[in-house]
C-alpha positions in Angstrom: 10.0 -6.8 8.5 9.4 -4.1 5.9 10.9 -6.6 3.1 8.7 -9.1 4.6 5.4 -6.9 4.2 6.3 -5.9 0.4 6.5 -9.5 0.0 3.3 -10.8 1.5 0.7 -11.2 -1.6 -2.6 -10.2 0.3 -3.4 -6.8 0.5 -2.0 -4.8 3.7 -3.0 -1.7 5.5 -1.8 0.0 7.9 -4.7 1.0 10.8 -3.1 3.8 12.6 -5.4 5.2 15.4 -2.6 7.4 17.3 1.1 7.9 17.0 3.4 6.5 14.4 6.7 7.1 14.9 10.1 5.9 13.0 9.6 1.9 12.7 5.5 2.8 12.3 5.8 5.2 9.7 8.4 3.0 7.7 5.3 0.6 8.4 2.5 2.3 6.9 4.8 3.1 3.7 5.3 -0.3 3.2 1.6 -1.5 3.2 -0.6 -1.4 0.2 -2.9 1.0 1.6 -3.3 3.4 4.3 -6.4 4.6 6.8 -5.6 7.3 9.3 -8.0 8.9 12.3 -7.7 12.4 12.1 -6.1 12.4 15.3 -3.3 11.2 14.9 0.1 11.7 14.0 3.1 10.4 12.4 6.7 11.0 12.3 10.5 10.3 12.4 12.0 11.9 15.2 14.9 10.2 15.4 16.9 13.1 14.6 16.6 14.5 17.8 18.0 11.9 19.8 21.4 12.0 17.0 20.0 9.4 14.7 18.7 8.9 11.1 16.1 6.3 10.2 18.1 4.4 7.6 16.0 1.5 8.4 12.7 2.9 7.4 14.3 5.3 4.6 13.5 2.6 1.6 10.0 2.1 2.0 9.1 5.9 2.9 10.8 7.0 -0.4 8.7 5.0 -2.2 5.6 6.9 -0.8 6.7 10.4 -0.1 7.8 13.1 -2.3 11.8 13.6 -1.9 11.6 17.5 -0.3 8.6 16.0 2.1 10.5 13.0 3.1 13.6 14.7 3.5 11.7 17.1 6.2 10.1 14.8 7.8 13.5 13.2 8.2 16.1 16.3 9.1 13.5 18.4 11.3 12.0 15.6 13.2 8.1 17.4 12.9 5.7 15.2 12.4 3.0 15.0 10.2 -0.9 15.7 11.1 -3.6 13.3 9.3 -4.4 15.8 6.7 -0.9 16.7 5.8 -0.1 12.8 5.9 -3.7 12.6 2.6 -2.2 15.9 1.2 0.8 14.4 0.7 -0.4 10.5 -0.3 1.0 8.7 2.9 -2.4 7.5 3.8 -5.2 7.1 1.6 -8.0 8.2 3.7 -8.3 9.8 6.8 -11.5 9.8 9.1 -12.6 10.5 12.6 -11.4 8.1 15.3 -15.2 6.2 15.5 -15.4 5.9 11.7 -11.3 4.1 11.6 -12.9 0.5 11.5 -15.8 1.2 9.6 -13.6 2.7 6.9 -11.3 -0.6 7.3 -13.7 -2.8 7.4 -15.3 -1.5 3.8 -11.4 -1.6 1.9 -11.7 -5.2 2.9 -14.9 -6.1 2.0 -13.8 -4.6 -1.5 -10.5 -6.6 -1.7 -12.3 -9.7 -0.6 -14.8 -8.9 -3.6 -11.9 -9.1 -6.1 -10.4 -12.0 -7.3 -7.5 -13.3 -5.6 -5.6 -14.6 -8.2 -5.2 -11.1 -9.9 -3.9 -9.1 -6.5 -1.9 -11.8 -6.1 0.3 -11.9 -9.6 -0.3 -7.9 -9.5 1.1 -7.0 -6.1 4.2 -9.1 -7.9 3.7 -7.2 -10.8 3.6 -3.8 -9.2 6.9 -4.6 -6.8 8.9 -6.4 -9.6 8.4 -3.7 -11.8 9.5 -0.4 -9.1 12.9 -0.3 -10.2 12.8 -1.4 -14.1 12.7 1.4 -16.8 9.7 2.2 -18.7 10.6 -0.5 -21.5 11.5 -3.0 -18.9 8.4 -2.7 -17.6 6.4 -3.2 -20.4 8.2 -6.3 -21.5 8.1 -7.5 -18.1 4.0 -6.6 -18.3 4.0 -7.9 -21.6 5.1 -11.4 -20.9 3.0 -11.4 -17.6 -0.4 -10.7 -19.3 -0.8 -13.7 -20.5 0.0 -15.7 -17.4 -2.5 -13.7 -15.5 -5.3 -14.3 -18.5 -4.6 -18.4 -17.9 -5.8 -17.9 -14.7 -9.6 -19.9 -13.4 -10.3 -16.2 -12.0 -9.8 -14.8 -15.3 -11.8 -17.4 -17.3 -14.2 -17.2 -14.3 -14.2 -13.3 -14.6 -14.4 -13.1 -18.2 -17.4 -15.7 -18.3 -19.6 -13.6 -15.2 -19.0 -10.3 -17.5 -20.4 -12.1 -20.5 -23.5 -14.0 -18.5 -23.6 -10.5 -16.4 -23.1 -12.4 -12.8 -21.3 -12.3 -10.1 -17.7 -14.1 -10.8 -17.4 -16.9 -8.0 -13.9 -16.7 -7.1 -11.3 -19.8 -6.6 -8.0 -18.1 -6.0 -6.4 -20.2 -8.9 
């Protein structure tokens, strides 16, 4: 599931509106973004039943800070909305009536954009995680121009320059 997330090439987030424990925390670190009511909680408690969450460890360490995650993961505690922003596992956090609202408007904003560009740089962004530096700008480097042949990028280049909306094809 978690590979199958990183994979998609639309946007995710991760809507939590209570508790999120083991599986649902592996879940929100493995969506793009992140909105959180400032209710709720999340976790990995598995140690106190004699487990670890291997399962859920990739995804989380690619969000958390080692000493955090590492917490989280040997003391069972979980984490309160604030301390999940503090500590970049959500990106916002807002009271429980304002959660859809606050959805709503990241989508509107991602549906705004073209499609063609999250697309090639979600890949982008996932291919290049476990390059080096000059890997990654080779890898960038031979991308660019791929991602400038697109009709979102003509389309986008041509609204900037006739100062109008871009109409968007996905292509």
């Amino acid at each position: 599931m978690f590979e199958t997330i990183q994979a998609c090439r639309k946007p995710t987030i991760a809507r939590i509106n209570g508790v999120a424990m083991g599986a649902g925390a592996g879940i929100i670190c493995a969506c793009d973004l992140a909105v959180m009511a400032d209710h709720a909680r999340i976790g990995t408690p598995e140690v106190k039943v004699g487990l670890f969450p291997m399962t859920i460890v990739p995804p989380m360490m690619r969000v958390l800070p080692r000493r955090r995650l590492m917490e989280m993961f040997i003391t069972g505690v979980p984490l309160t909305a604030e301390e999940a922003l503090q500590f970049n596992l959500v990106n916002y956090v807002t009271d429980a009536a304002g959660l859809d609202d606050k959805v709503a408007e990241l989508v509107a904003q991602i549906a705004a954009q073209s499609p063609s560009a999250i697309r090639l740089g979600k890949y982008a962004c996932h291919a290049m995680e476990d390059m080096t530096y000059p890997q990654q700008m080779r890898f960038a480097e031979t991308l660019l121009p791929r991602v400038a042949q697109t009709e979102d990028a003509r389309e986008g280049f041509d609204a900037f320059i006739t100062k109008r909306k871009p109409e968007w094809t996905g292509r």
